[in-house]
C-alpha positions as CSV (number, residue, x, y, z in Angstrom):
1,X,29.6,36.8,11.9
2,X,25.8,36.9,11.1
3,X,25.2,39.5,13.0
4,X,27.5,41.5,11.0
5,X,26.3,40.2,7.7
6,X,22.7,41.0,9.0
7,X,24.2,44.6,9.9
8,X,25.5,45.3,6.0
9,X,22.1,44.0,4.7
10,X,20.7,46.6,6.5
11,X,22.5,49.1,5.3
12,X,21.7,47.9,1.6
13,X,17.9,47.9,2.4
14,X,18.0,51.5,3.2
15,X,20.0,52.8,0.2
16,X,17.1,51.0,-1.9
17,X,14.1,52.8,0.6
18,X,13.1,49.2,1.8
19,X,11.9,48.2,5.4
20,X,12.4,44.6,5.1
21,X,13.8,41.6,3.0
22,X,12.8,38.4,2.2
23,X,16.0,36.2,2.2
24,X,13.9,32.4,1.1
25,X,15.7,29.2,1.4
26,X,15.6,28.0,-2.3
27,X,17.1,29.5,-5.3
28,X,15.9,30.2,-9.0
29,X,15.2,26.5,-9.5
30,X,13.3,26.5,-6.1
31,X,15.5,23.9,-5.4
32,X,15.7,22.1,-1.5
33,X,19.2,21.2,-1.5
34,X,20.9,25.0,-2.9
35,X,23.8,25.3,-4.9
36,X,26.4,26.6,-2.8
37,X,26.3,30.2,-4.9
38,X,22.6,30.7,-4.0
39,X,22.8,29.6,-0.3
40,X,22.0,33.1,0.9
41,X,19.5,31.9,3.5
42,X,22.5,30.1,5.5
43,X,25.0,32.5,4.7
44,X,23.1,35.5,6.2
45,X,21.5,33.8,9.6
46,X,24.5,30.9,10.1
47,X,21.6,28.1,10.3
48,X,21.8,25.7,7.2
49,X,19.0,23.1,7.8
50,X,17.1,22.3,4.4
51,X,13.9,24.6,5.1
52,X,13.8,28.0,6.6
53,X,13.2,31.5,5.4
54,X,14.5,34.3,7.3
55,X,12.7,37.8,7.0
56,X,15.0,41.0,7.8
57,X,13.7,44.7,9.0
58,X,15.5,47.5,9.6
59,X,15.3,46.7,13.7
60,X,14.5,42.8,14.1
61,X,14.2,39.9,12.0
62,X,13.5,36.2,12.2
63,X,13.5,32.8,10.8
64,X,11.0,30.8,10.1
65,X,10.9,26.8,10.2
66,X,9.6,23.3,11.0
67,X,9.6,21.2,13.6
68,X,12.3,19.1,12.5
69,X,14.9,22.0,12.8
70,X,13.8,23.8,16.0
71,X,16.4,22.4,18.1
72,X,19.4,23.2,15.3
73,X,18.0,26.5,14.4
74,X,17.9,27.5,18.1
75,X,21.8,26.6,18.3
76,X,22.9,28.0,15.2
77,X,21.0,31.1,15.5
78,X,22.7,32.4,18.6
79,X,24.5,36.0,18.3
80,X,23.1,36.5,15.0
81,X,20.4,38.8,16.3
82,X,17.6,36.7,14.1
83,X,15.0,35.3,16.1
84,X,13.8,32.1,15.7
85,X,10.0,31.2,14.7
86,X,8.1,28.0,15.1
87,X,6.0,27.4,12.3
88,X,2.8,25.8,13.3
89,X,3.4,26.8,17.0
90,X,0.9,28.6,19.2
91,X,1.7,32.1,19.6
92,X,4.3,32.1,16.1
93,X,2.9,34.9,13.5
94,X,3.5,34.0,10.0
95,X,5.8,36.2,8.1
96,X,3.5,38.8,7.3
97,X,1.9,38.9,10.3
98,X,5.0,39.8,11.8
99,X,5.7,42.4,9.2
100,X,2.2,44.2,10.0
101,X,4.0,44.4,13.8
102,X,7.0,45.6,12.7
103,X,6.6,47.9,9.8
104,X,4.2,51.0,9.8
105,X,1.7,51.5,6.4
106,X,3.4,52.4,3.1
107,X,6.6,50.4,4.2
108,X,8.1,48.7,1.5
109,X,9.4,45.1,1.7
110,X,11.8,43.8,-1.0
111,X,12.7,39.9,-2.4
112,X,14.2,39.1,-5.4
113,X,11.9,37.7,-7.8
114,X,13.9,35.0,-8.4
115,X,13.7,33.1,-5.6
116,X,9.9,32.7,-4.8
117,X,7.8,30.8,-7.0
118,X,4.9,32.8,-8.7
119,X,2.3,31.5,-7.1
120,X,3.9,32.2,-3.3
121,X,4.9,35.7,-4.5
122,X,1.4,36.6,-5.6
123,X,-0.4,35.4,-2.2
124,X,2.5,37.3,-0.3
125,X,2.2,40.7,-2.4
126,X,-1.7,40.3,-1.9
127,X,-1.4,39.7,2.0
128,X,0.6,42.4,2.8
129,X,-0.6,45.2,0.5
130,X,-3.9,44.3,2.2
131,X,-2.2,45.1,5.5
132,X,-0.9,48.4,3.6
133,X,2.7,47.3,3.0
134,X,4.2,47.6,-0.1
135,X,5.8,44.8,-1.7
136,X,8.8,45.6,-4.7
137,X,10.9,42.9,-6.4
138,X,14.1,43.6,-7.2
139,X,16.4,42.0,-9.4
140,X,19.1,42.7,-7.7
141,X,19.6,40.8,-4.8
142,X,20.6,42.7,-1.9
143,X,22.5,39.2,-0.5
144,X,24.3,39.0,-3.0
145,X,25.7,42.9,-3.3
146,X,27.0,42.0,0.2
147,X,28.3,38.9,-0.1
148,X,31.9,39.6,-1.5
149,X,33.2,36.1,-1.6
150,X,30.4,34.4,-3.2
151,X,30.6,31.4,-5.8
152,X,30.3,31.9,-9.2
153,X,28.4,29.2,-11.6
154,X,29.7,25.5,-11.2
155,X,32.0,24.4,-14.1
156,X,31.8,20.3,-13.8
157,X,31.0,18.1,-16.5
158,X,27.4,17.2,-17.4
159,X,27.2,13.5,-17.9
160,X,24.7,10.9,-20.1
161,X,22.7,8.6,-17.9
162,X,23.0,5.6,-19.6
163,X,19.2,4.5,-21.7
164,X,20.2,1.2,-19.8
165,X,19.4,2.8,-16.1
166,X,17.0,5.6,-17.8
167,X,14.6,3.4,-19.6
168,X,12.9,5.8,-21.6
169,X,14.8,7.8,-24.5
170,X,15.1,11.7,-24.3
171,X,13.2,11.7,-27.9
172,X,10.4,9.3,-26.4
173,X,10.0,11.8,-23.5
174,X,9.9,14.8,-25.4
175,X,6.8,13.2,-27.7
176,X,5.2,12.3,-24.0
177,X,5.3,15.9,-22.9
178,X,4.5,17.2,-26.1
179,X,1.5,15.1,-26.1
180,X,0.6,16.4,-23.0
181,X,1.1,20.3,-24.3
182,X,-1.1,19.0,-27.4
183,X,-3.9,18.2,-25.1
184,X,-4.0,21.7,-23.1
185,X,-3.2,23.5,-26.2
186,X,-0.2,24.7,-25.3
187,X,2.6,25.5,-27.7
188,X,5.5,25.6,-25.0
189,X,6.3,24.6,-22.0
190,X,8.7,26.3,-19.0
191,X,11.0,23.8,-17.0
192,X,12.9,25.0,-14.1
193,X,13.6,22.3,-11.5
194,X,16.8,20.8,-11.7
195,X,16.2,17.3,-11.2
196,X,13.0,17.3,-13.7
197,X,15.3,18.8,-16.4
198,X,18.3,16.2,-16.0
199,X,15.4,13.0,-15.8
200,X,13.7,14.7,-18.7
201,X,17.4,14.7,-20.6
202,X,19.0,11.9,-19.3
203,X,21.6,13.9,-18.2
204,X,23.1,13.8,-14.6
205,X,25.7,16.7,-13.2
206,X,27.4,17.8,-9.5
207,X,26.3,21.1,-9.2
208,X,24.3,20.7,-6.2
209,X,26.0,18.7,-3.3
210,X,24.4,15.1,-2.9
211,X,21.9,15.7,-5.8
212,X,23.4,14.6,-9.5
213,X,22.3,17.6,-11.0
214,X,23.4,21.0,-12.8
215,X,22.1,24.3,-13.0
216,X,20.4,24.7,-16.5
217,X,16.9,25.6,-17.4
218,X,14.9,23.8,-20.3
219,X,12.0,25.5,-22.9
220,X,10.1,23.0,-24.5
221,X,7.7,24.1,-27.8
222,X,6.2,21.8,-30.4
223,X,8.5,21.8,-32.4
224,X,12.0,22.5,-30.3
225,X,13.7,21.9,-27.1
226,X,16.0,24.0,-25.7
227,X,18.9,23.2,-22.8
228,X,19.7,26.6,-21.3
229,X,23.4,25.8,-19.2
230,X,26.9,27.1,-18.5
231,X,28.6,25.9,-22.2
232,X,31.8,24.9,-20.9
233,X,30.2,22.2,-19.1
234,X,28.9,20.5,-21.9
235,X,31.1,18.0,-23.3
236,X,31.1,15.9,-27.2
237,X,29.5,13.0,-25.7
238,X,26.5,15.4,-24.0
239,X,26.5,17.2,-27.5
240,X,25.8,13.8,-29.3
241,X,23.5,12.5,-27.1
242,X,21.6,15.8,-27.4
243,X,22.0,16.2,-30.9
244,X,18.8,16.5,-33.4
245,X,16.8,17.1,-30.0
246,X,17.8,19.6,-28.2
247,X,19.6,23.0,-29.0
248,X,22.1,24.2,-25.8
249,X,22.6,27.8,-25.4
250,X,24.0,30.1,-22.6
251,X,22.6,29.9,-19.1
252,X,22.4,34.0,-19.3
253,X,20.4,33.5,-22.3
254,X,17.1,32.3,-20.8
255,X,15.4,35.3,-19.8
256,X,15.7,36.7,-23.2
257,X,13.9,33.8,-24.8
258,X,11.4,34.1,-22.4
259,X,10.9,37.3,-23.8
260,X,10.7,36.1,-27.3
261,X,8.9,33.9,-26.7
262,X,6.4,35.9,-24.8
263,X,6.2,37.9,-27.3
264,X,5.0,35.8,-30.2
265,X,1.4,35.9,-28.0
266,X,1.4,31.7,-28.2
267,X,0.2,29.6,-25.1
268,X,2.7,29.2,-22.6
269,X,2.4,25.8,-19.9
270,X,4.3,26.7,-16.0
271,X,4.1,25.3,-13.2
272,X,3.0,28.5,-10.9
273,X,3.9,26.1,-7.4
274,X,7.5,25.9,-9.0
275,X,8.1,28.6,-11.5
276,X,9.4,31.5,-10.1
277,X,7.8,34.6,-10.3
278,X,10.4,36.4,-12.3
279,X,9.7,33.8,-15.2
280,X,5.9,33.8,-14.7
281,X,6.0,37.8,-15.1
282,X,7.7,38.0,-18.2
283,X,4.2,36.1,-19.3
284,X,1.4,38.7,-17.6
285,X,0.8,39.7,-21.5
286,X,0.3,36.1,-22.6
287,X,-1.8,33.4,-22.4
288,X,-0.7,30.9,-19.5
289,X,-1.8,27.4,-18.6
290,X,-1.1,27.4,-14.7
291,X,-0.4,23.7,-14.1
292,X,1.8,20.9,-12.6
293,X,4.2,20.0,-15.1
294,X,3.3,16.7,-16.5
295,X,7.4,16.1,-15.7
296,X,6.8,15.9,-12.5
297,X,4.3,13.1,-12.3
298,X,6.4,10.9,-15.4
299,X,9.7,11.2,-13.4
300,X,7.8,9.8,-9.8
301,X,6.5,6.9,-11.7
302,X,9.4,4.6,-12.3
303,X,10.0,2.3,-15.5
304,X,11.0,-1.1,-15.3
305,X,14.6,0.0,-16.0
306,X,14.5,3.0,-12.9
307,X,12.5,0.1,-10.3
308,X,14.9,-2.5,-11.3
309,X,18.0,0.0,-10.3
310,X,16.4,0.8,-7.1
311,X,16.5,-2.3,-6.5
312,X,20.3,-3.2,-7.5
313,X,21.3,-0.9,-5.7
314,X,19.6,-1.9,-2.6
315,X,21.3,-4.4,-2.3
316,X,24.6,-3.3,-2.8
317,X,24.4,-0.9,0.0
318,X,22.8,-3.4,2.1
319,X,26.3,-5.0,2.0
320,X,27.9,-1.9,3.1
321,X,25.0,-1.2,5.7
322,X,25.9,-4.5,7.3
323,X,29.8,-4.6,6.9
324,X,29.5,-1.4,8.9
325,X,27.0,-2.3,11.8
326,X,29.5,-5.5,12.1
327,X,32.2,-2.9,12.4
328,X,30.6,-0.8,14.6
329,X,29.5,-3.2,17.1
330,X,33.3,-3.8,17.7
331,X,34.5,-0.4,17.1
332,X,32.6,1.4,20.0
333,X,33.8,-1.4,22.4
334,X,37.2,-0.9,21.4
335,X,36.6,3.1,22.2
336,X,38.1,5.7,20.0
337,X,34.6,5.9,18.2
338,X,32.5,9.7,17.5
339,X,29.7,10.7,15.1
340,X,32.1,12.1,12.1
341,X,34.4,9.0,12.9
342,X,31.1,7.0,12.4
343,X,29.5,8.5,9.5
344,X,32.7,8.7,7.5
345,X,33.6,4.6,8.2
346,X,30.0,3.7,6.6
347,X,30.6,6.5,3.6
348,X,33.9,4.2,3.2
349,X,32.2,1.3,2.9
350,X,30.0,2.7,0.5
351,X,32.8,3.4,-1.8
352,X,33.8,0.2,-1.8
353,X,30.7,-0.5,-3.9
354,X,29.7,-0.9,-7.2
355,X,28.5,1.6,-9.5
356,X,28.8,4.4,-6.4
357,X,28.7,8.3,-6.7
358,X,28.5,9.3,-3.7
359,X,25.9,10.5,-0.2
360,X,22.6,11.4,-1.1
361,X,22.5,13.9,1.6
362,X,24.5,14.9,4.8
363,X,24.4,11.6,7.3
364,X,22.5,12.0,10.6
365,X,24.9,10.6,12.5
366,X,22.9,10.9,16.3
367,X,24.5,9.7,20.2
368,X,22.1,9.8,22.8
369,X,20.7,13.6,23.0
370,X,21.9,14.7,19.4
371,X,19.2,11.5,18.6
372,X,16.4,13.8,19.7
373,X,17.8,16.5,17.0
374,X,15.7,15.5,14.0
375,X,18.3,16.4,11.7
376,X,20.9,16.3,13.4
377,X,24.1,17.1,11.5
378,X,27.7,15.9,13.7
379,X,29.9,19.1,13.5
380,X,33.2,19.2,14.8
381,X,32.5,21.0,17.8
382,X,29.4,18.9,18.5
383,X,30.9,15.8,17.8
384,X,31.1,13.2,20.9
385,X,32.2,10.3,21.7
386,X,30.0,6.9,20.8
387,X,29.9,4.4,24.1
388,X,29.3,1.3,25.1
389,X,25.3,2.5,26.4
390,X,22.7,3.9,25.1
391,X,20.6,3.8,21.4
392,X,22.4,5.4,18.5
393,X,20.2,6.8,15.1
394,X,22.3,6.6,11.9
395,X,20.6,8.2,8.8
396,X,22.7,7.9,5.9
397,X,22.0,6.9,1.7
398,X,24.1,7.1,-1.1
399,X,23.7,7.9,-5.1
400,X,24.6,5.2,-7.2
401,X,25.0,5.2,-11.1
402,X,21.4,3.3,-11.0
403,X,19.8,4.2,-7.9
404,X,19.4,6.5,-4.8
405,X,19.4,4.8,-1.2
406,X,18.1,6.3,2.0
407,X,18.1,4.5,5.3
408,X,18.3,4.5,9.0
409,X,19.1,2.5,11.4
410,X,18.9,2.7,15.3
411,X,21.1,0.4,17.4
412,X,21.6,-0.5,21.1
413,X,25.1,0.6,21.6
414,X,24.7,-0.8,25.0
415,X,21.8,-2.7,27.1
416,X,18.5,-0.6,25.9
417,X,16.3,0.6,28.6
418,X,12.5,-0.9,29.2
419,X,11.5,2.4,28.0
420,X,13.8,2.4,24.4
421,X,12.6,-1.1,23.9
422,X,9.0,-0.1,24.5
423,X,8.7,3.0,22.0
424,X,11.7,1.6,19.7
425,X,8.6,-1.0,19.0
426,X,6.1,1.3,19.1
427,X,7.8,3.0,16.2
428,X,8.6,-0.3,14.3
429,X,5.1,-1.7,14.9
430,X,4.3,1.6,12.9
431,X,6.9,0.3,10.0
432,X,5.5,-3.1,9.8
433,X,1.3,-1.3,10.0
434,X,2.2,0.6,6.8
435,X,4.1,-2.5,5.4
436,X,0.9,-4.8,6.0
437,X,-1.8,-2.2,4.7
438,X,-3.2,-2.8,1.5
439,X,-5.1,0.3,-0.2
440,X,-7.8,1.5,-2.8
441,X,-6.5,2.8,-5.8
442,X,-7.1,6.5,-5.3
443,X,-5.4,6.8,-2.3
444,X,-3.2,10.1,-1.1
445,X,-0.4,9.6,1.2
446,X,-2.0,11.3,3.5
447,X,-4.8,9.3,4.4
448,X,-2.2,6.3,4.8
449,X,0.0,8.4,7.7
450,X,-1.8,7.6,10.9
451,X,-0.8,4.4,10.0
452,X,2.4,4.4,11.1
453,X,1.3,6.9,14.4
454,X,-1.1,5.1,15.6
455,X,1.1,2.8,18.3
456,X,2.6,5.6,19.1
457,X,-0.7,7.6,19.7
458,X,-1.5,4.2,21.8
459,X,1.2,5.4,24.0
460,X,-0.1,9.2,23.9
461,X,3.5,10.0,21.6
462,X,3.8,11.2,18.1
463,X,6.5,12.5,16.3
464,X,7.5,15.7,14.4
465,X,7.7,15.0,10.6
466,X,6.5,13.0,7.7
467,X,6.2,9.4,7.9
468,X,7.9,9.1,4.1
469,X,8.6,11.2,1.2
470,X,9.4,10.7,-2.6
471,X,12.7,9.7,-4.2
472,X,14.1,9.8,-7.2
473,X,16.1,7.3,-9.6
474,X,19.5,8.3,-9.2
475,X,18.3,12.3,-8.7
476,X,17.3,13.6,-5.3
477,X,16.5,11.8,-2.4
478,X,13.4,14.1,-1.7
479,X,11.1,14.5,-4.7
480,X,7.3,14.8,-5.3
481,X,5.0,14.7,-5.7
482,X,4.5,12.1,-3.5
483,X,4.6,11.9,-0.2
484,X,3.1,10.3,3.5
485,X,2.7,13.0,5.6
486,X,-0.2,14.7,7.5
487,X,0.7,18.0,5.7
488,X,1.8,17.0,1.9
489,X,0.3,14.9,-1.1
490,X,-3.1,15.7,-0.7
491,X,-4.5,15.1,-4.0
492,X,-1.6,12.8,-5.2
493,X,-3.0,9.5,-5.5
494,X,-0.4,6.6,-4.6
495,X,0.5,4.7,-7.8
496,X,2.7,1.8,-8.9
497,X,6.0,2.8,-10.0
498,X,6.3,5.7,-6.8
499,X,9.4,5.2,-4.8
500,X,8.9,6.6,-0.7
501,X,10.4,6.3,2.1
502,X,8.9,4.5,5.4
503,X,10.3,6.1,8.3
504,X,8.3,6.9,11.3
505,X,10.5,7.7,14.4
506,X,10.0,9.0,18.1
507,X,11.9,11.7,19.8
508,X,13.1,12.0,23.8
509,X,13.9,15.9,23.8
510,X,17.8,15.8,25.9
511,X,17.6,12.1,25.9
512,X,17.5,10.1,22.6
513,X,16.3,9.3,19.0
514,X,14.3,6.5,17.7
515,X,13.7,6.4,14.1
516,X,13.3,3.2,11.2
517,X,13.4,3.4,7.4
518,X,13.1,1.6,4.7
519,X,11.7,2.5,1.2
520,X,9.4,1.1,-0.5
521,X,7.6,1.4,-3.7
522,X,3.7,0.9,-4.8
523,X,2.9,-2.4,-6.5
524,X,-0.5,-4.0,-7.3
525,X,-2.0,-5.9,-4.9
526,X,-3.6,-8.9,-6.9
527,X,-5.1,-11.0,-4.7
528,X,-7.1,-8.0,-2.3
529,X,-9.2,-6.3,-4.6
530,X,-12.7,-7.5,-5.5
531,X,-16.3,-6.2,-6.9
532,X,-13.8,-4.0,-9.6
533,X,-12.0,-2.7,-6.9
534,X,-8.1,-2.3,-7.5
535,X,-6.2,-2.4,-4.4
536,X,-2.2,-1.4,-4.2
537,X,0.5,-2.0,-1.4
538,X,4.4,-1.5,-0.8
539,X,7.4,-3.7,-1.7
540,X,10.6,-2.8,0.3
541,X,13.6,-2.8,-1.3
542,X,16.1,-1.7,1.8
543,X,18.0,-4.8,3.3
544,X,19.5,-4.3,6.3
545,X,19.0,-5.7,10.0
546,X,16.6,-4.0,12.5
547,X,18.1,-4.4,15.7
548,X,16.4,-7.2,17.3
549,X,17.9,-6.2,21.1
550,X,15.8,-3.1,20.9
551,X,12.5,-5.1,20.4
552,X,10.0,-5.9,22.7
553,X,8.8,-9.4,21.3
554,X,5.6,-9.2,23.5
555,X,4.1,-6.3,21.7
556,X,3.6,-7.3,18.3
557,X,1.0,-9.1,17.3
558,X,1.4,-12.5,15.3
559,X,1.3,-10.7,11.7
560,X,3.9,-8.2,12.6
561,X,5.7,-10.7,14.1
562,X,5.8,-12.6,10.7
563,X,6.9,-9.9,9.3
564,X,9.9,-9.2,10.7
565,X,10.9,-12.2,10.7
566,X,10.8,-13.2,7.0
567,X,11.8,-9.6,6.7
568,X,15.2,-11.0,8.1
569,X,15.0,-14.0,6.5
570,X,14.9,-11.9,3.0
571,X,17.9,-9.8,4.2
572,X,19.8,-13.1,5.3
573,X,19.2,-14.7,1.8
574,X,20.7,-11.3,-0.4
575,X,23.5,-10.0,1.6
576,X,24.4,-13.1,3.1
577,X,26.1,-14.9,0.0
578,X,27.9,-11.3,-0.6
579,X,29.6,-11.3,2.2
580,X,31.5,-13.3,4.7
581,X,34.1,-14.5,7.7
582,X,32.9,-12.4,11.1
583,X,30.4,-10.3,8.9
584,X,28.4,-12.9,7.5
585,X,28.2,-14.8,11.4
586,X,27.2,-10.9,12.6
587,X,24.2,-11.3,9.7
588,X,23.2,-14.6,10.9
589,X,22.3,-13.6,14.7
590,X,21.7,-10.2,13.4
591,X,18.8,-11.8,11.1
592,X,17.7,-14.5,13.6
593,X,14.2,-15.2,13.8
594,X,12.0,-14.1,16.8
């Protein structure tokens, strides 16, 4: 099927003179998770991980992605004629790199302006043209004039999030950005990620599969603020809530207020890292402020309102988390047992809960080899059995009305091997480091990563992704700016109120998948800092077991030791009086001390 979608792309490019298109994984909104109309990426190439951008010539093409999705990409690339490309690999040519190979001087390549922020579009137009390519944007995007059956906009309701789990009024957030805009003299300000819109408008939607949010975009001036969304999504209660703060108009309408707006010559605030360039050239004639929005930064430092919700909910789907491993441990004795079978009986559980919406993102539910797949995602014809031997990765969260969870687990399904044992405690001695490590306030994620590698470097292992990420109050599970990871967050300093995830993992390519998480968020540590030092550290707020059969007791040292164990001593104390019969005596051993 790709190949023949590839094929009609082709044909597109050369009634428009072009050599090559672009076809990047986000959207307008440069959005990870893609609403279902603007997932061109997947529908083209067939491969629908989270991050990938495939480039298309008039003879070859390829995708380029992480080392997360190698193993999935290779699969789901097959027959569609798109090669796959290993970012960060020896011997793997960027994407322009490859176009210099491919394309002779004066070729033209083509991408819709739309769905490359500015400040990506501009390097990219500047790299090739120095290679003596030619680089046009189109508005029309040459996916879409061959994708017959595509979506149109979303029509579901746009809700209110409740002031009680919001914390902070949309009129007291508006004055906080405005007195940022008053302090780089700017008279407006351009918002186009979804989930910084909804948090700035305590609004929540369903556009976008796992993330409560809708397709709008929002224009924010000194004196007005504008919601630009589908209409017929807006109900009384959303034009109340709004009201005396925010004018709605047509989605469609946004580009001509830009123009407007542009051309009243005033000073104009975008974020070129998340703006897209069709936006940020409507404004080559004005005067721009190119800056993170302030947004960003307000939304990833939780109230007391957004912390104490994390933490509700944490503990609500700790009871689910547990009522399922109970379940499970039966379940695959009993046989009858696969991934989907798996993944949908703990999504059940879920749903018995409180207050719950729904997954935050597609579970990783991972048997033996399919562990080793990073992101693994269980498809009918890849689903298999779950037996009686062997470790078993489950990666699952949910959205709840106050909170986002994001966990996972990895259980011995049967006896684990000296081997499991050895690097499943490797990996959680990694967990516990970064649990244990108190830091200067100043600190970027980055510089805190090695922490959870190093007993796996001990061992001469490592593993292929970020040790934790942001997340969001009931919005996306992945959100910055935040983050622990070698390659993100540099210049983000760690601060209270940031919610991340902790989940450093290992990977036996064809064999298994280890990997732990938990999040956490950044509290003061009191009683570190000295001399006028401030020192911070992480709280968890994930209960659940961590399987005690796959640890190797003689590797931790006393602290980590005492970690665990009044880690499992907190978990018995919450879940315990919430549940009972054979779960709660399944809590007890599961939380016994070491």
């Amino acid at each position: 099927m790709s190949a023949q979608r590839v094929a009609a792309l082709r044909e597109e490019m050369k009634k428009q003179g072009l050599s090559a298109w672009l076809v990047p994984s986000t959207d307008a909104h440069q959005s990870e998770y893609v609403p279902e109309l603007w997932q061109r990426r997947a529908w083209i190439s067939g491969f629908n991980g989270s991050a990938g951008d495939v480039l298309i010539t008039l003879n070859d093409a390829g995708l380029w992605t992480d080392g997360r999705y190698f193993v999935q990409a290779g699969q789901q690339l097959a027959g569609s004629g798109i090669r796959l490309m290993k970012m960060g690999q020896p011997g793997t040519p960027d994407m322009v790199t490859f176009l210099s190979e491919q394309l002779r001087e004066g070729d033209v390549v083509g991408i819709d302006p739309k769905t490359m922020p500015h400040k990506q579009a501009v390097a990219f137009k500047q790299e090739a043209e120095q290679l003596g390519l030619k680089v046009r944007f189109l508005e029309k995007n040459l996916v879409d004039a061959v994708w017959t059956e595509q979506p149109g906009l979303p029509d579901d309701a746009i809700r209110v999030h409740p002031l009680k789990f919001a914390g902070e009024s949309v009129a007291d957030k508006l004055q906080r950005l405005r007195q940022a805009m008053d302090a780089k003299n700017c008279r407006a300000h351009v918002i186009t990620m979804l989930d910084a819109i909804a948090w700035l408008y305590n609004l929540r939607g369903s556009d976008v599969e796992y993330n409560p949010v809708f397709i709008a975009y929002a224009l924010v001036t000194a004196d007005e603020a504008f919601l630009f969304v589908k209409k017929s999504k807006v109900n009384d209660e959303v034009r109340t809530h709004l009201e005396g703060l925010v004018t709605i108009r047509e989605y469609e309408d946004f580009g001509a207020a830009l123009e407007t707006l542009a051309a009243t010559g005033q000073r104009i605030w975008i974020d070129e890292a998340t703006t897209n360039h069709w936006i940020a050239h409507k404004f080559k004639n004005s005067p721009v402020v190119n800056a993170p929005s302030p947004v960003i930064m307000f939304k990833a430092l939780k109230n007391k309102a957004e912390l104490d919700g994390y933490r509700a909910c944490h503990i609500r789907d700790g009871v689910a988390m547990v009522k399922y491993l109970h379940w499970l441990e039966g379940a695959v004795k009993e046989g009858g047992v696969t991934e989907i079978s798996s993944q949908e009986k703990l999504e059940a559980f879920r749903r018995e809960q409180e207050m719950y919406v729904g997954p935050s993102f597609g579970s990783i539910s991972s048997y033996k080899i399919h562990g080793a797949i990073i992101h693994y995602s269980a498809t009918p014809e890849s689903d298999i059995p779950l037996e009686a031997e062997s470790i078993y990765l489950i990666d699952s969260g949910g959205q709840y009305l106050d909170g986002t969870t994001d966990i996972t687990r990895t259980v011995a399904l049967g006896p684990p091997t000296a081997e499991q044992k050895q690097r499943f405690t490797a990996v959680l001695m990694g967990h516990i480091d970064l649990m244990l490590t108190s830091f200067v306030e100043g600190t970027t994620g980055p510089a805190l990563d090695v922490i959870a590698r190093r007993p796996l470097w001990n061992l001469g292992l490592n593993f292929n992704h970020g040790t934790g990420h942001g997340v969001g109050a009931h919005l996306g599970v992945h959100e910055g700016p935040q983050a622990i990871n070698p390659t993100r967050g540099f210049g983000v300093a760690l601060q209270e109120g940031m919610i991340l995830s902790n989940e450093p993992g290992y990977y036996k390519d064809g064999e298994y998948g280890i990997r732990l998480e938990n999040l956490i968020n950044v509290v003061a540590d009191g009683d570190h800092g000295q001399e006028g030092f401030k020192f911070l550290r992480f709280e968890y707020a994930t209960l659940c077991p961590i399987d005690l059969r796959c640890v190797e007791k003689s590797m931790l040292s006393d602290r980590q030791l005492n970690w665990l164990n009044d880690y499992h001593k907190n978990v018995w104390e919450k879940l315990s009086p919430l549940v009972d019969g054979g779960v709660k005596e399944w809590l007890r051993e599961a939380t016994r001390a070491l």
